[in-house]
N, C-alpha and C positions, 0 to 999 in steps of 0.2 A: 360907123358908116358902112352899107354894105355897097357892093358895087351894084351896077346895074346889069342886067343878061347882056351878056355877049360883048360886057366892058374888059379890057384888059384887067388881070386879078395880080393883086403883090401875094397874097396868100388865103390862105384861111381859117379863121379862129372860130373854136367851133365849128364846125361844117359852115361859116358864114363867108362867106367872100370881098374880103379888103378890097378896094379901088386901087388900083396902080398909082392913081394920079399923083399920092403921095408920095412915092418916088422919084416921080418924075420931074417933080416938084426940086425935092434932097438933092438929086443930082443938077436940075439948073440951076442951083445955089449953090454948090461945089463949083461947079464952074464958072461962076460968076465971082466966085470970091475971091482974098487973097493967094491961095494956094492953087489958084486955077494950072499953073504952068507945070506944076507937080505932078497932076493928075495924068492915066494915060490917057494914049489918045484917042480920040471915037471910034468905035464900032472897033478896035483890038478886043483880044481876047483880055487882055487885060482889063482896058474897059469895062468886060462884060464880068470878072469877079472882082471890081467896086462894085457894080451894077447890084448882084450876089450880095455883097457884105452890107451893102445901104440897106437893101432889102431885110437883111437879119435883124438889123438897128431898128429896121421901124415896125418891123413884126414885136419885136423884142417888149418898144413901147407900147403897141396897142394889144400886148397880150396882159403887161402893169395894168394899163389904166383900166382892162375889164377887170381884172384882181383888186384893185381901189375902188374902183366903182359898187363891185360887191360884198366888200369888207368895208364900206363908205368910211374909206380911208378921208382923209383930210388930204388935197392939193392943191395946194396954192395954184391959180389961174395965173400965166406968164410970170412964173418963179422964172429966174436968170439962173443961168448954168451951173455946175457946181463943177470943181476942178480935185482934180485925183492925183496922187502924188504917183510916182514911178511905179512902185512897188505894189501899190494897190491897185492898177490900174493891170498890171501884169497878173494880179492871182484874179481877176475878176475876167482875163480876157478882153480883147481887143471889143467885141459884138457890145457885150455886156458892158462894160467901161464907157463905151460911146454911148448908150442909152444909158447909163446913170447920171452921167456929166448933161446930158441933154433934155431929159424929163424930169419933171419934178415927179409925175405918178413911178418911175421906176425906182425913185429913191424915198419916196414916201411906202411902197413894197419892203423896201430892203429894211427900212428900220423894223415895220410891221413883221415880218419874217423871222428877224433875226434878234428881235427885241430878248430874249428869255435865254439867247446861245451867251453859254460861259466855257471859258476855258478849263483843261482839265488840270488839277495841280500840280502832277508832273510834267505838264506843258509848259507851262509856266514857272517848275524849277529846270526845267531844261534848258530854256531859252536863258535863263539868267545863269547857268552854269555855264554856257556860250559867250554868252556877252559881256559879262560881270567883270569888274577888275580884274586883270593877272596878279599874279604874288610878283613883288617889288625884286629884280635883278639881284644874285646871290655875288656878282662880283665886286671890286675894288674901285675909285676912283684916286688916280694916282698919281703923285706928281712928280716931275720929270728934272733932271740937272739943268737940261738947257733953256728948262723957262716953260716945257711943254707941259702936258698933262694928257694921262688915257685913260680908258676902263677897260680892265683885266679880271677875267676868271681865276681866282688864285691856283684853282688847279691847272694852267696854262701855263704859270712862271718859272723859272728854276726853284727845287725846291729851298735852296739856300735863303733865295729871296725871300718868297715867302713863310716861312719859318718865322725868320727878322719881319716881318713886315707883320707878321701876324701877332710877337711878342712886345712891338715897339709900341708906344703911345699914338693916336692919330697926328697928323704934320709931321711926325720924328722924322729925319732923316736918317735911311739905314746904309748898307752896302755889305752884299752878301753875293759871295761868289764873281768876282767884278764885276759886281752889276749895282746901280745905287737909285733908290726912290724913295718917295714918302706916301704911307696912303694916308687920304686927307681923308673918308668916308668912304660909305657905301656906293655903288654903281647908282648914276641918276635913274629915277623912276619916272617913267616915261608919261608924260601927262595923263589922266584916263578921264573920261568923261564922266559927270557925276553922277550917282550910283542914283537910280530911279527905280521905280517898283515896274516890272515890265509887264503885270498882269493887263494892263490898257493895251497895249501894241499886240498882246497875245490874243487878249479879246477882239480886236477890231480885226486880226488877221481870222480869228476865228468864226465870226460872224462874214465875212465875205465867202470863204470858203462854203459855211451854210447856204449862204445864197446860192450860187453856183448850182450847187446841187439838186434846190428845191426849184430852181429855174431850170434847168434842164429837164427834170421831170415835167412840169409844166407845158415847156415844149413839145415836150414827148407824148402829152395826152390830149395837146391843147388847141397846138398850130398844127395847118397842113401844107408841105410847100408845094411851089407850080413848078411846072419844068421852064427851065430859062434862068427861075430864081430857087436853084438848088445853093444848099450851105458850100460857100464859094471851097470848104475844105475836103465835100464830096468828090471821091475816088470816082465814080460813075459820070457826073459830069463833064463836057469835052473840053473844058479850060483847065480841066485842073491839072496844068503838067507836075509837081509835085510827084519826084520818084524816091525812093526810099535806095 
């Protein structure tokens, strides 16, 4: 939709001029909804960078939907939401996140996009050199006269003890240096999660990251913004107190 002359513009893709209305719209449905009380309050500056950020969200999506439309992408007509987990929603950005969760055409882009990104296989032996099992605790599990029991580094003991403790059978009871225990095994090994192939997780962080990238250029060749509705993160703009 383009706007009409000398209608309020949310921006413009292609040199074409967005309607406001759609904004205007996103915001009396923020403030109609449950989270109304959250929001700030009218006409703050604060106000005015949601004002900004709606704006980016809905640029964002009718910059997809011309990218599907000309890649005759497939989109489901009133697809319902999709939900982002923490992590995914943080490497994709607060902008980009809301209009993935909220369009179907932004996420029908992002498969299209990102369909052919593979991880590289040092990424993916990285990651699992990070995450992968530890090696199982080199100390003792020991047992104690008065009924207790610890875990001990044998190099922490006296070395009498462990000498004996190291010579005796497991359960023996020793006593070395007046000191006396039994080791019964090795130090307990700490549960670990079970061993998965991580190259999924490395791909799916890798394919957002793609996006990211191919969307920002997009922006960069694509959308034009208005004054009023500068990226709420613009240095230049008069709300944006943000000082370093």
């Amino acid at each position: 939709m383009t706007a009409p002359a000398d209608a309020p513009v949310l921006g413009l893709l292609d040199g074409r001029p967005l309607p406001r209305t759609a904004l205007d719209a996103r915001l009396a449905a923020l403030r109609a909804g449950p989270r109304a009380a959250a929001l700030p309050q009218p006409g703050s500056g604060e106000d005015r960078q949601l004002a900004r950020w709606v704006a980016q969200v809905l640029l964002t999506e009718a910059l997809c939907e011309a990218v599907a439309a000309e890649r005759g992408l497939s989109v489901r007509p009133g697809a319902g939401p999709a939900r982002l987990d923490q992590q995914a929603a943080v490497e994709l950005g607060s902008v980009t996140a809301a209009a993935y969760e909220g369009s179907a055409a932004v996420r029908a882009v992002f498969e299209a996009v990102t369909a052919a990104v593979l991880p590289a296989p040092e990424d993916v032996a990285h990651y699992r050199a990070m995450t992968g099992p530890r090696p199982a605790p080199a100390g003792w599990h020991l047992a104690l006269p008065d009924g207790g029991s610890c875990e001990a580094d044998p190099a922490t003991l006296p070395l009498a003890l462990a000498a004996a403790l190291r010579a005796a059978a497991p359960g023996t009871w020793v006593t070395a240096g007046g000191r006396t225990a039994a080791r019964l095994g090795p130090a307990a090994d700490p549960a670990a999660d079970p061993v998965t192939d991580p190259a999924a997780t490395v791909r799916a962080a890798a394919r957002r990251a793609a996006f990211v990238r191919w969307l920002d250029h997009a922006r960069a060749t694509r959308l034009t913004l208005v004054p009023g509705l500068e990226h709420p993160g613009d240095p230049a703009q008069p709300d944006n107190h943000h000082r370093h």
